[in-house]
C-alpha positions as CSV (number, residue, x, y, z in Angstrom):
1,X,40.3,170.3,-35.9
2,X,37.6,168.4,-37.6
3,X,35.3,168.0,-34.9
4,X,35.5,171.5,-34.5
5,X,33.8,171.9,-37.9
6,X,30.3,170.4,-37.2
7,X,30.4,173.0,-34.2
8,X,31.1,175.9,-37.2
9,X,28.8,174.7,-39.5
10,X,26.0,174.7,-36.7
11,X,25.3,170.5,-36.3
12,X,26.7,170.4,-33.2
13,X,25.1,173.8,-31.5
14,X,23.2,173.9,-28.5
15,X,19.9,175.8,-28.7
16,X,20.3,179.2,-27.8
17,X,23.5,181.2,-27.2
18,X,26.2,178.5,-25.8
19,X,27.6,181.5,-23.1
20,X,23.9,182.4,-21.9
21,X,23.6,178.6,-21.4
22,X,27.1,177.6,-19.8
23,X,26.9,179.1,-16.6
24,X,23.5,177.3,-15.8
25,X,24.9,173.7,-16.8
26,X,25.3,171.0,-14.5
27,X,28.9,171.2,-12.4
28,X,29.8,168.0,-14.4
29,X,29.1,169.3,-17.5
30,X,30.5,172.8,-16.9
31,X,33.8,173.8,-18.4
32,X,33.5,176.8,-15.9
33,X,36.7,177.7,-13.9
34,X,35.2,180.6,-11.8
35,X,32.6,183.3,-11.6
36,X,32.6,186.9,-11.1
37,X,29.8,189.7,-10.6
38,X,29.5,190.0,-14.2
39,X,31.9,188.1,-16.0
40,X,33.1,184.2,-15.6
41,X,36.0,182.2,-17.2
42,X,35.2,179.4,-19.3
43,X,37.6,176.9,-21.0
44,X,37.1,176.4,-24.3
45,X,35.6,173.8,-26.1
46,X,37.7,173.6,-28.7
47,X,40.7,174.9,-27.8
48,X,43.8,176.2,-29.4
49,X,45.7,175.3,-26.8
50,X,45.6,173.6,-23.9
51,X,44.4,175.9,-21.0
52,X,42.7,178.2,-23.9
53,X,40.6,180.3,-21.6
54,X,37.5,182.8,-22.4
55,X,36.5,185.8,-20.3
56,X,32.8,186.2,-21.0
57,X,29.8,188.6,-19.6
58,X,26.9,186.9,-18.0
59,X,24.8,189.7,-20.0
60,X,24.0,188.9,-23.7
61,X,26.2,191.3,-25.2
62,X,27.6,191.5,-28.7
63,X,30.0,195.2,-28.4
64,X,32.5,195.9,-26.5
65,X,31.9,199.4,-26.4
66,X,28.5,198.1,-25.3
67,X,29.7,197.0,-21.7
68,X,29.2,199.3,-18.7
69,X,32.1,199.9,-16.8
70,X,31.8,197.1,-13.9
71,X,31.8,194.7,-17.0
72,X,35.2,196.1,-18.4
73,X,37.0,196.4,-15.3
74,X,36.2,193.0,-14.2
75,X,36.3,191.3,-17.4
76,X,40.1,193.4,-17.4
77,X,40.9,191.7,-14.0
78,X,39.7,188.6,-14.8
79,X,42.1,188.4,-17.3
80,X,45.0,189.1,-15.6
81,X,43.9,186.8,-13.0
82,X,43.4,183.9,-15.8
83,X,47.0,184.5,-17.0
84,X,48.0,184.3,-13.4
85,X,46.6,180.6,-13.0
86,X,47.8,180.0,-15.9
87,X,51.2,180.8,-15.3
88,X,51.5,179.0,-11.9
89,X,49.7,175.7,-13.2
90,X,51.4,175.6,-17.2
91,X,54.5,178.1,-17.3
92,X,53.5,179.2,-20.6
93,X,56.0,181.5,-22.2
94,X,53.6,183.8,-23.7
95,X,50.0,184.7,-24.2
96,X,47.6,185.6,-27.2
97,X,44.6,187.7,-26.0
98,X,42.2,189.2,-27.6
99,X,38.4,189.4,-28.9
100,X,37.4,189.3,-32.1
101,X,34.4,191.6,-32.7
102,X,31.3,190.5,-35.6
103,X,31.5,187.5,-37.6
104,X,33.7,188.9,-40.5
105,X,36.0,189.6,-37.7
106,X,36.6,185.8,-37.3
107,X,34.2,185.2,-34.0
108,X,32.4,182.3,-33.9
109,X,29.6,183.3,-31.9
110,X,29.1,186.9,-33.0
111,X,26.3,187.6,-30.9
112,X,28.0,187.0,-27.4
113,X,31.0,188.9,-26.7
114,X,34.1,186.6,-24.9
115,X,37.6,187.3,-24.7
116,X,40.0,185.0,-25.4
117,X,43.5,184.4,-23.0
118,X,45.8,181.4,-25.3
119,X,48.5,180.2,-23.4
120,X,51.4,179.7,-25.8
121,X,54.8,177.9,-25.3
122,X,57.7,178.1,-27.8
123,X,57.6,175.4,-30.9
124,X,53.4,174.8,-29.6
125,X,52.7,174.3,-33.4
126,X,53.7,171.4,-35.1
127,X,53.2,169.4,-38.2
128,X,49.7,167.7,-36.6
129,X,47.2,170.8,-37.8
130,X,48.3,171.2,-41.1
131,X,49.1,167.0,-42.2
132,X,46.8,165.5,-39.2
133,X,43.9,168.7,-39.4
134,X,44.1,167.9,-35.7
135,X,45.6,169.5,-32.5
136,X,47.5,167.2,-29.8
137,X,46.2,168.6,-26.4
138,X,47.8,166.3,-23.5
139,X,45.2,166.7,-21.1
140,X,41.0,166.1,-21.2
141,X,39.2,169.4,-20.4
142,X,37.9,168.5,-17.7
143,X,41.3,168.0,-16.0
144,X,42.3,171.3,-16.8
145,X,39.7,172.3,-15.6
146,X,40.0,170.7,-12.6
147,X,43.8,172.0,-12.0
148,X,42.5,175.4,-12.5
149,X,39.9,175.7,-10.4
150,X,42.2,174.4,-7.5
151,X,44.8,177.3,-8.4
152,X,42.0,180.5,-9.1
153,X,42.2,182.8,-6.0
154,X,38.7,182.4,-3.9
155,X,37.2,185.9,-4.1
């Protein structure tokens, strides 16, 4: 995705660390879905999919082996709960979740660990990423959003 690339090569970057500063954004700016004790969900901003979800501590923290144990379990439930909105408001056919740990590891903001829930649907990629260097999402963020804040479970 091209626009994607000025976020890489650091043009496009807030000041400071984008997950310390998302929570505290203005509702209409917020791509937050829902808040936890010590995790939220976020869309992201440049997603893979549509309904590409992170799972990301409120605490600045880079390790997973670094977050105490309210921080796993509720960053674990979260997740499960994300694929559960997911499934009711998309009917993906599968999921790819994971986190990718340091910057040789492939994450894009090293410093701030977030987990990653990608909905996936059989025959999602096409010829538009590798001809186009684009991805065809059918919806604006902020409507997923939207739709999945309506389906999250109030806590």
């Amino acid at each position: 995705m091209p626009h994607r690339l000025a976020y890489v090569t650091g043009e496009d970057r807030p000041d400071g660390c984008p997950f310390c500063l998302a929570p505290g954004l203005p509702e209409a700016d917020s791509l937050v879905v829902a808040r936890g004790e010590t995790v939220y969900a976020i869309l992201n901003l440049y997603p893979y999919n549509p309904g590409h979800l992170m799972i990301v501590p409120f605490r600045h923290v880079a390790d997973y082996t670094d977050l105490t144990e309210q921080e796993t379990a509720e960053l674990a439930a979260m997740t499960r709960t994300g694929m559960r909105v997911l499934r009711s408001v998309s009917s993906p056919h599968g999921f790819n979740i994971g986190m990718n740990q340091g910057s040789i590891a492939g994450a894009g903001i090293a410093a701030h660990l977030h987990q990653h829930i990608v909905p996936r649907w059989g025959g999602d990629a096409n010829f538009m990423p590798v001809i186009g260097r684009t991805k065809v999402l059918p919806q604006l963020l902020g409507e997923t959003r939207q739709l999945l804040i309506k389906a999250w479970p109030s806590s």
